[in-house]
C-alpha positions in Angstrom: 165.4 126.3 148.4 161.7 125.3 147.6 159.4 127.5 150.2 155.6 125.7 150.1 154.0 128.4 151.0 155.2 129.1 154.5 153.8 130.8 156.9 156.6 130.9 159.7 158.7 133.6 158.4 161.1 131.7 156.3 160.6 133.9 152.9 161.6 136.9 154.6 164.8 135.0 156.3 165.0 133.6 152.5 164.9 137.4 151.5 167.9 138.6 154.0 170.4 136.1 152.6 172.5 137.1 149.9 174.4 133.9 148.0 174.8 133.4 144.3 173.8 129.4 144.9 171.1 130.0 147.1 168.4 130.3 144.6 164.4 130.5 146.7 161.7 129.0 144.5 158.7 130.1 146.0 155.6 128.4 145.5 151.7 128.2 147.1 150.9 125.4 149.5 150.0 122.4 148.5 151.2 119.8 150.8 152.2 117.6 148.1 156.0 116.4 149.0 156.8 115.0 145.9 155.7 117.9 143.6 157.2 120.3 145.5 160.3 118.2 145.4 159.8 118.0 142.0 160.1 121.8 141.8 163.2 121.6 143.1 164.6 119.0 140.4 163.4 121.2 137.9 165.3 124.4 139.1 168.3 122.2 140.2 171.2 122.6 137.2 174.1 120.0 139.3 175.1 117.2 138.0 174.6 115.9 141.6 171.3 116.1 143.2 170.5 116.2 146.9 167.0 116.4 149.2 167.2 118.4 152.2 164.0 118.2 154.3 163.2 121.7 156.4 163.3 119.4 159.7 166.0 117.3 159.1 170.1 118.4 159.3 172.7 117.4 157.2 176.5 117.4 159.2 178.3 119.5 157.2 180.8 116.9 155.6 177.9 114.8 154.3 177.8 116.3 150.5 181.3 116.2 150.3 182.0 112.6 151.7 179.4 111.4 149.8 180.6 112.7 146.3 183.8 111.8 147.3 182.4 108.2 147.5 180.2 108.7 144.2 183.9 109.6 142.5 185.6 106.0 143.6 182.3 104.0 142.7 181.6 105.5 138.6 179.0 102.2 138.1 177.0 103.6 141.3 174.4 105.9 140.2 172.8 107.0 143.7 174.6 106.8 147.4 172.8 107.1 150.4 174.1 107.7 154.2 173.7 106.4 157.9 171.3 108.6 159.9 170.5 109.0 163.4 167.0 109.8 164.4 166.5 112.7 166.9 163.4 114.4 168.8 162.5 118.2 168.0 165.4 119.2 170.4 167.7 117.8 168.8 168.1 114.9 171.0 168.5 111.2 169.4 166.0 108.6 169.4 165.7 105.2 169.3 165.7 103.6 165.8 162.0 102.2 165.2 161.6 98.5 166.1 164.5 99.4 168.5 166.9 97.8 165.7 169.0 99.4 163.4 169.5 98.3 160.2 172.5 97.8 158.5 174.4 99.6 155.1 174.4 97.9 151.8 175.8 98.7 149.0 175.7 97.5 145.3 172.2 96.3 144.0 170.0 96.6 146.7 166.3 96.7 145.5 165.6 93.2 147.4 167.2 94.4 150.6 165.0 97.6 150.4 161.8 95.6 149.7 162.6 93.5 152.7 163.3 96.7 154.9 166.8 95.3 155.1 168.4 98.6 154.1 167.1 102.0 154.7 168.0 105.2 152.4 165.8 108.3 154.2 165.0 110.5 151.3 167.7 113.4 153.3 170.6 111.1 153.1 170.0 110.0 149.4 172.6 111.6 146.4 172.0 110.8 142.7 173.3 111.4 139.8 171.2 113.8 137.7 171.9 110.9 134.6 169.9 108.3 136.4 167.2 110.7 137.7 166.0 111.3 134.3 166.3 107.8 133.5 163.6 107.1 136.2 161.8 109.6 136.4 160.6 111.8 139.1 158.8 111.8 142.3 155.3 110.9 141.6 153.1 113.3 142.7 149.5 111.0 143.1 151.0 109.4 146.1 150.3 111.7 149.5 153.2 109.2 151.2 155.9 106.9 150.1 156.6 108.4 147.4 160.1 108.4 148.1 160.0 104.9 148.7 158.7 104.3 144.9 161.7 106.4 143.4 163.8 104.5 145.6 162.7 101.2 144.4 163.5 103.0 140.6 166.7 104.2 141.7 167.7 100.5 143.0 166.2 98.8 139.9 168.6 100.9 137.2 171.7 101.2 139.4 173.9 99.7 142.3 173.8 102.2 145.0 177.5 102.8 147.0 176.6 104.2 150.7 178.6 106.3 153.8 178.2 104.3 156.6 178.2 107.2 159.4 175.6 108.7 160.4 175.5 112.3 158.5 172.0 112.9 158.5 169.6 113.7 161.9 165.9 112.9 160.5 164.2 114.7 163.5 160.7 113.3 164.4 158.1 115.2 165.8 154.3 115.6 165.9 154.4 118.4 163.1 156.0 115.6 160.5 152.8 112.8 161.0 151.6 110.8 161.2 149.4 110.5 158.2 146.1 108.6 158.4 146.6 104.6 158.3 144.6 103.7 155.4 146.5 106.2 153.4 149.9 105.2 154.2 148.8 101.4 153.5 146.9 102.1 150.1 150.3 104.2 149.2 152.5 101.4 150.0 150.0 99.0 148.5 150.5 101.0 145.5 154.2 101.4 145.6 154.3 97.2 145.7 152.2 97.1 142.8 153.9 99.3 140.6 156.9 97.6 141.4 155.0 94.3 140.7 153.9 95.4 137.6 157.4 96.6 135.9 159.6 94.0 136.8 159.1 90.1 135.3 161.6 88.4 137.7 159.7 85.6 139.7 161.8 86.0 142.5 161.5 89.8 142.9 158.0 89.3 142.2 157.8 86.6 145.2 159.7 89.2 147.3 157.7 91.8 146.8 154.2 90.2 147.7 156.0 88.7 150.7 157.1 92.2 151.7 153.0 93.6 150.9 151.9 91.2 153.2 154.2 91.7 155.8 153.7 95.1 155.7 150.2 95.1 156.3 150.4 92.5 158.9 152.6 94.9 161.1 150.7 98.1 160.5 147.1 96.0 161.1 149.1 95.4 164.7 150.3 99.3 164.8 146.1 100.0 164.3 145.0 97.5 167.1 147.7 99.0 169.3 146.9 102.1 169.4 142.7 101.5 169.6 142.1 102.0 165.8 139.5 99.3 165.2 137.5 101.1 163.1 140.4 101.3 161.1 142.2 98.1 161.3 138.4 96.9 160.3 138.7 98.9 157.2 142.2 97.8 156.2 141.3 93.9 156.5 138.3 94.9 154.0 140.9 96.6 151.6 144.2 93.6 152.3 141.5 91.0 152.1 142.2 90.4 148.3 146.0 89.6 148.7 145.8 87.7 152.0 145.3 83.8 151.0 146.6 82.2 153.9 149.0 84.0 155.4 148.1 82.8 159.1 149.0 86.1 161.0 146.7 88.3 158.6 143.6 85.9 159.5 145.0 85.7 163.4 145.0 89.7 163.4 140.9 89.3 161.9 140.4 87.3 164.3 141.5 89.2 167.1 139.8 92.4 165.3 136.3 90.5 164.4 136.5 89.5 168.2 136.9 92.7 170.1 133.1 94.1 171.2 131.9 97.3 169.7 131.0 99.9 171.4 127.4 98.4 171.3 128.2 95.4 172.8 128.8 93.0 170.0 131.5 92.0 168.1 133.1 94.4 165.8 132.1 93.3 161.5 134.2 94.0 158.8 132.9 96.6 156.8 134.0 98.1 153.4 136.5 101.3 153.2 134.2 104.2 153.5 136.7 106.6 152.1 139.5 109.1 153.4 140.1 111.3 156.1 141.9 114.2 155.5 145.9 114.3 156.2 146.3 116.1 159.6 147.5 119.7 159.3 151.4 120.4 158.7 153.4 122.8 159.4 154.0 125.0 156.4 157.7 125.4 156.2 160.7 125.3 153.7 161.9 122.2 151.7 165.3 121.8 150.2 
């Protein structure tokens, strides 16, 4: 149990329970997922290795049907599970896009590019071999960076997968959302890396497919929701790796178009840097 600095009362609940496995590491905040993930893969001594987020629920047959699984696939080297997505009382949610997306298993790096399969970092199982073949969580990205080690996982192995739906990821206003230009310059930079270790042609067409698509959908997300300043700044930073793609220079279009607040139309401008993350609730990560 990796404890980032709460300030809820969960070290002295941590305090009151007596189990040999249960083992708090207790750390000061930092806000950083991955590292203090990564604190947790450094104290964790399974051959098996599990993330439990503080606000998400595992049903309690999910480790064992999933190692179960792991035991009649020996070439799979991660599984993942179904999930269900549910409010802060518990209640379930619609899947975004109103879709959900269906279980793969075997080698499914292009069907995670393509946002074809899903593994949310609370249903993923590896085996402790593979995640020091890859490598950790990497702490320079604020977001996505489970969506990197994801891409690792599914370069090196074949993933096997539980098809029900043992995790609830619960959304709520505590859990994001970050700002926009981070979450694209993270994903930009998850693409890129991916981009830069693999030499397959096809992958590599994939993958910049996948960029641009990305950042077509979230440039609508941004217009949607009135953030032109924004969606101004992530044409200026997407501009590079557009070309033609028709619906990136429609969505300028639309964006160049749309008055400013002083009456004329709204100009591209360069980023001008960050805004902070918006304040999280410190609690415990598993």
């Amino acid at each position: 149990m990796i404890d980032d600095g709460s300030t809820d009362g969960s070290r002295t609940y941590l305090g009151t329970l007596a189990h040999r496995r249960l083992r708090p590491v207790l750390l000061e905040h930092s806000g950083n997922a991955a590292r203090v993930r990564n604190a947790g893969l450094r104290a964790a001594r399974g051959s098996y290795i599990a993330f439990l987020d503080s606000d998400d629920l595992w049903h309690p047959e999910k480790l064992a049907l999933q190692i179960e699984d792991m035991h009649a696939h020996p070439e799979c080297g991660w599984s993942y599970t179904g999930l269900a997505l549910v409010d802060e009382r518990g209640q379930e949610i619609p899947p975004v896009g109103g879709r959900r997306v269906p279980a793969q298993r075997g080698w499914i790096l292009e069907a995670l590019i393509k946002g074809q399969a899903i593994a949310a970092t609370s249903a993923v199982l590896v085996r402790r071999q593979l995640l020091q073949r890859v490598g950790d969580f990497d702490e320079s990205l604020p977001v996505c960076e489970e969506i990197d080690l994801f891409f690792r996982f599914a370069e090196a192995s074949p993933a096997t997968v539980v098809c029900r739906p043992l995790v609830s990821c619960r959304r709520h206003p505590g859990n994001g959302p970050w700002p926009p230009l981070d979450v694209l310059e993270c994903r930009n930079r998850v693409y890129d890396g991916l981009l830069a270790r693999t030499s397959s042609r096809r992958l590599r067409r994939i993958c910049r497919r996948s960029k641009l698509r990305f950042t077509v959908a979230h440039l609508g997300r941004l217009r949607r929701t009135g953030l032109y300043a924004e969606t101004r700044q992530a044409l200026s930073m997407s501009f590079p790796y557009a070309g033609l793609h028709p619906a990136w220079w429609v969505a300028c279009l639309q964006t160049w178009l749309r008055r400013s607040p002083g009456g004329g139309p709204a100009s591209l401008r360069p980023p001008q840097g960050r805004a902070d993350p918006p304040p999280v609730a410190r609690g415990s990560s598993s």
